[in-house]
C-alpha positions as a printed Julia matrix, in Angstrom:
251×3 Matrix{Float64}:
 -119.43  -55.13  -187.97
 -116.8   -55.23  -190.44
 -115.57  -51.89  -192.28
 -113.26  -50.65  -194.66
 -111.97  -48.34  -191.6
 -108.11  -47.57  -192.14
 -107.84  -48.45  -195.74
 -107.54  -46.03  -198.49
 -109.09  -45.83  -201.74
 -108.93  -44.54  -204.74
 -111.9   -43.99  -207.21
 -111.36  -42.51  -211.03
 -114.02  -40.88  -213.13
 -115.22  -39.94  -209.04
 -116.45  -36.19  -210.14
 -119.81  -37.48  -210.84
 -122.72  -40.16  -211.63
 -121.53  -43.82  -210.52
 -118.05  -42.55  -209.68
 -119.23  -39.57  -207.19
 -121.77  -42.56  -205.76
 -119.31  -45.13  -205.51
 -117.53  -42.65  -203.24
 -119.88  -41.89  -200.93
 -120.73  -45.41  -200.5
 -117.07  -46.35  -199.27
 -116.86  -43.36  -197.18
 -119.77  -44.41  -195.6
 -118.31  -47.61  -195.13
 -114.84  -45.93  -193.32
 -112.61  -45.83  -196.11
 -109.8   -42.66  -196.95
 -110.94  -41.95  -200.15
 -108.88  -40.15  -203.27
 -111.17  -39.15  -206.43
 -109.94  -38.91  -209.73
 -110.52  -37.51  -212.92
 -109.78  -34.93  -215.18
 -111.69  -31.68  -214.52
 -110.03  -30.31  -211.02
 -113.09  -27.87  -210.55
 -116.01  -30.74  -210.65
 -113.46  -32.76  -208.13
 -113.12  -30.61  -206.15
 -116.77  -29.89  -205.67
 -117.21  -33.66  -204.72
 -114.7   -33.67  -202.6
 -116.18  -30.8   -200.59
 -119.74  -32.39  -200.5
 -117.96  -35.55  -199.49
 -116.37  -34.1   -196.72
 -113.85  -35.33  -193.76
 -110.48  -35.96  -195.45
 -111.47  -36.65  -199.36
 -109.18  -35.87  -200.82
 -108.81  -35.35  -204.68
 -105.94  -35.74  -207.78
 -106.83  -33.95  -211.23
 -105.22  -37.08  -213.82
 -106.2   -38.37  -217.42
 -106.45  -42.05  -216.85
 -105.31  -42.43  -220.81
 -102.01  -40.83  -220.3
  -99.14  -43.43  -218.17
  -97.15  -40.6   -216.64
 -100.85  -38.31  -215.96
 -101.37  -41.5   -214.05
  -97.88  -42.49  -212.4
  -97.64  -38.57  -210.81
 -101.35  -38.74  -209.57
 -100.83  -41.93  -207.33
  -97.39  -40.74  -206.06
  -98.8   -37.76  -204.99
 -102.17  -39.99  -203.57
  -99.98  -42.67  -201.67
 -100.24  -46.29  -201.2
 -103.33  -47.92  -202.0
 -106.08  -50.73  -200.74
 -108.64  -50.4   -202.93
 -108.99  -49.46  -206.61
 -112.24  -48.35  -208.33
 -111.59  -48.15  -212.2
 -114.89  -46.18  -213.44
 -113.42  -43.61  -215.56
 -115.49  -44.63  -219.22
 -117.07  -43.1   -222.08
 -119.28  -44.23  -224.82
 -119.59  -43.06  -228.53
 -121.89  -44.29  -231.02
 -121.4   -45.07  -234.69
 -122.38  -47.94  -236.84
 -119.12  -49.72  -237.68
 -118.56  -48.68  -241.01
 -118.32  -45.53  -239.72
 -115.98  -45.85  -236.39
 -113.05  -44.71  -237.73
 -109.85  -45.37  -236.32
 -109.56  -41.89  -233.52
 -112.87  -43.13  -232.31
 -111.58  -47.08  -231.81
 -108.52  -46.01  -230.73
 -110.2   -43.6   -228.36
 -112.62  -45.77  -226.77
 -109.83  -48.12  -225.82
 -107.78  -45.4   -224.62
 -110.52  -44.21  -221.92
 -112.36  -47.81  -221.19
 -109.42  -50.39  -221.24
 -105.91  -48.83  -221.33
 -107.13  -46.36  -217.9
 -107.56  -49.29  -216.08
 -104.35  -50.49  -217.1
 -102.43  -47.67  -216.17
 -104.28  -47.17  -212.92
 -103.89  -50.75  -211.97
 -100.3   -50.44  -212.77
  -99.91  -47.57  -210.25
 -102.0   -49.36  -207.72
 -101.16  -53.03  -207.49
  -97.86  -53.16  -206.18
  -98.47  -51.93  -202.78
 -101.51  -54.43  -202.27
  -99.0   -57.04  -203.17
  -96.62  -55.92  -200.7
  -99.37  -55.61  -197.91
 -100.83  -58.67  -198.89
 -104.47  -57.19  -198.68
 -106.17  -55.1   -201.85
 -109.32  -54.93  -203.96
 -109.66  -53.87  -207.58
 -113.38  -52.93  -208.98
 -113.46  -52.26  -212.53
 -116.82  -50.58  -213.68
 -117.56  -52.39  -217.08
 -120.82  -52.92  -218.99
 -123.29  -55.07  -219.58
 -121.88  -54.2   -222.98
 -118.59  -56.03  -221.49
 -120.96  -58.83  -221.14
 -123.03  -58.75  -224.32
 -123.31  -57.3   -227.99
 -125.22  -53.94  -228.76
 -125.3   -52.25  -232.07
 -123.4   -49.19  -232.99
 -121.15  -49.23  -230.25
 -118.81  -51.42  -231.34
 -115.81  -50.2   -229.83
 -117.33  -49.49  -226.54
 -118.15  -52.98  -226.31
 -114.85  -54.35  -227.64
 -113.31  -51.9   -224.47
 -115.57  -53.28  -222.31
 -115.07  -57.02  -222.96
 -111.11  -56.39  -222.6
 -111.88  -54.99  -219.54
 -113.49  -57.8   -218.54
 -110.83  -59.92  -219.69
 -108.42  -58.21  -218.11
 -110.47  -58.55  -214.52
 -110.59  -62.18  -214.87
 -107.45  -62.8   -216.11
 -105.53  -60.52  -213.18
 -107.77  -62.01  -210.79
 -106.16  -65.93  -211.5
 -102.49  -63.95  -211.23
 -103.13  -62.04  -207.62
 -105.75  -65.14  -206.06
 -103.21  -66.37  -203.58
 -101.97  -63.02  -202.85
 -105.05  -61.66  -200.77
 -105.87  -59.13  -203.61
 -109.12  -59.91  -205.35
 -110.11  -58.35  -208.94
 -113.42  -58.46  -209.65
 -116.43  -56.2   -212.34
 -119.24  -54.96  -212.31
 -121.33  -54.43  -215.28
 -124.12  -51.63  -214.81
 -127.42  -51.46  -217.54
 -128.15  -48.39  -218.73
 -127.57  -46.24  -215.53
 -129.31  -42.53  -214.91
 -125.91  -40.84  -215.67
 -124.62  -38.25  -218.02
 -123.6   -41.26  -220.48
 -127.6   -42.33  -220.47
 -128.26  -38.3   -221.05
 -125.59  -37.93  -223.85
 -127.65  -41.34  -225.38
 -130.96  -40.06  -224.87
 -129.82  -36.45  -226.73
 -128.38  -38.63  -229.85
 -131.96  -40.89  -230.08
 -134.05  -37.23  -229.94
 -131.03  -36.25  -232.67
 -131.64  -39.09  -234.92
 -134.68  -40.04  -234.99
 -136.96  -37.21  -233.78
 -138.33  -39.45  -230.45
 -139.08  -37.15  -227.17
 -136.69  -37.41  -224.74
 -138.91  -39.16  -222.95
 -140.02  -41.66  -225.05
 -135.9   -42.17  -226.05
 -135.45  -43.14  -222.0
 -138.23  -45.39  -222.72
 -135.92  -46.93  -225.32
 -132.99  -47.51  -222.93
 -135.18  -48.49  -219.97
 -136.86  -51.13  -221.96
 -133.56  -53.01  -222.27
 -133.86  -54.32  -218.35
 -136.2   -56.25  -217.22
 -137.72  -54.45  -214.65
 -138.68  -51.74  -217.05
 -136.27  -48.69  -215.07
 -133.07  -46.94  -215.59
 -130.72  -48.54  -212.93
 -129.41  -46.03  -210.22
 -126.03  -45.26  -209.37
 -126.57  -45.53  -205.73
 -127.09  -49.36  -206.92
 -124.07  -49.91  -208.84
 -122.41  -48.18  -205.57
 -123.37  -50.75  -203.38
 -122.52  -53.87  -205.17
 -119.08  -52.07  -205.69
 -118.61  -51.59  -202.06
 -119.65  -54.94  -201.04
 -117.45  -56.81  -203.3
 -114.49  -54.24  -201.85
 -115.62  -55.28  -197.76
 -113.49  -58.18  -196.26
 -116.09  -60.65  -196.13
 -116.08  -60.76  -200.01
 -112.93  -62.06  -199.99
 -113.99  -65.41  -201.72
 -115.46  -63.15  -204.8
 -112.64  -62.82  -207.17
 -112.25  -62.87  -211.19
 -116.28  -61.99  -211.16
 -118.26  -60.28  -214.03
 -121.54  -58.98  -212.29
 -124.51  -57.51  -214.3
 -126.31  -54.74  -212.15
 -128.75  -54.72  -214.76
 -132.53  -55.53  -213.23
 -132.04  -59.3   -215.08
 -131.26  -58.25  -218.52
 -127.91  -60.16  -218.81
 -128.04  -63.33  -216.78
């Protein structure tokens, strides 16, 4: 059976939610893995339950040189996972320019940076995945999170456009685009909604869930394993891709 055996990889925003689950899903598939992201106490804690040789870099994915020392220090590498993200909501008229400037920062320029750091050595090894975890708000429009959504569409811009550049060079670049997703972004959603408008929590999950099809939250276990698929070397064919883990609500 084929497995990501011998190749390294590096995940950021790996501490917890998708990133921690993204992991533990290449791990499980033989990889080296490196998390990243900024709190050195919550990495390390992943990297422990983890186990084996995870190993861990504290870096802020918005800052070049944050970025530059962490993959020095983490080596050459195979596969790149860019999940580091946030959200913040705001009707327009009120995202001011910190908050634009902030969400592109963290969504779009991370990637950049990381992919920077990463890409050469695929290149010279002639083998290499990158994953960017996007939206379905990369995909579609949603209200009040304009600048989320403008990240996430550059992101997967960026994917498609890097994945025509590196297609004859046995890299492939591909996204995927989780719904709303049972992680700390979903809870930090669900505690604005109850802010705002006085719902339960319970009936603001409702809210959220509604949005896919099948009526649920999706999992991160589930975004996990379409990452790690598209990373394998059978899915070398699936490059410059934009796919919804969503339960059918972008199709």
């Amino acid at each position: 059976m084929e497995t990501l055996q011998g190749k390294h990889a590096v995940v950021t925003g790996a501490s917890r939610g998708i990133g921690r689950a993204i992991a533990r899903a290449l791990r499980g598939q033989g990889a080296r893995v490196t998390l990243m992201a900024r709190d050195a106490r919550t990495l390390e804690a992943a990297a422990a339950e983890l186990g084996g040789d995870t190993a861990w870099q504290a870096v802020d994915v918005t800052d070049a040189d944050s970025v530059a020392a962490a993959f020095a220090r983490a080596g050459a590498v195979d596969i790149l996972v860019n999940n580091a993200g946030q959200a913040a909501a705001a009707p327009f008229g009120r995202t001011d320019a910190a908050l634009w400037q902030r969400m592109l920062d963290v969504n779009l320029n991370g990637a950049y940076h990381c992919i920077q750091a990463a890409l050469p050595a695929m290149l010279d090894t002639g083998w290499g995945r990158v994953v960017n975890v996007a939206s379905t708000a990369g995909l579609t429009g949603y209200r009040y999170v304009a600048a989320y959504c403008a990240a996430k569409h550059g992101l997967v811009g960026l994917t498609r456009a890097l994945a025509l550049e590196v297609a004859s060079r046995g890299v492939t670049v591909n996204a995927v685009c989780p719904g709303y997703t049972e992680t700390d972004i979903v809870a930090d959603a669900v505690a604005n909604i109850v802010r705002k408008t006085g719902r339960t929590p319970d009936e603001a999950r409702a809210e959220l869930a509604a949005a896919n099809p099948q009526g649920r939250l999706v999992q991160p276990d589930e975004v996990a394993h379409a990452v790690a698929w598209l990373c394998m070397p059978g899915a070398a064919a699936m490059n410059g891709q934009a796919i919804a883990v969503a339960g059918g609500e972008v199709m």
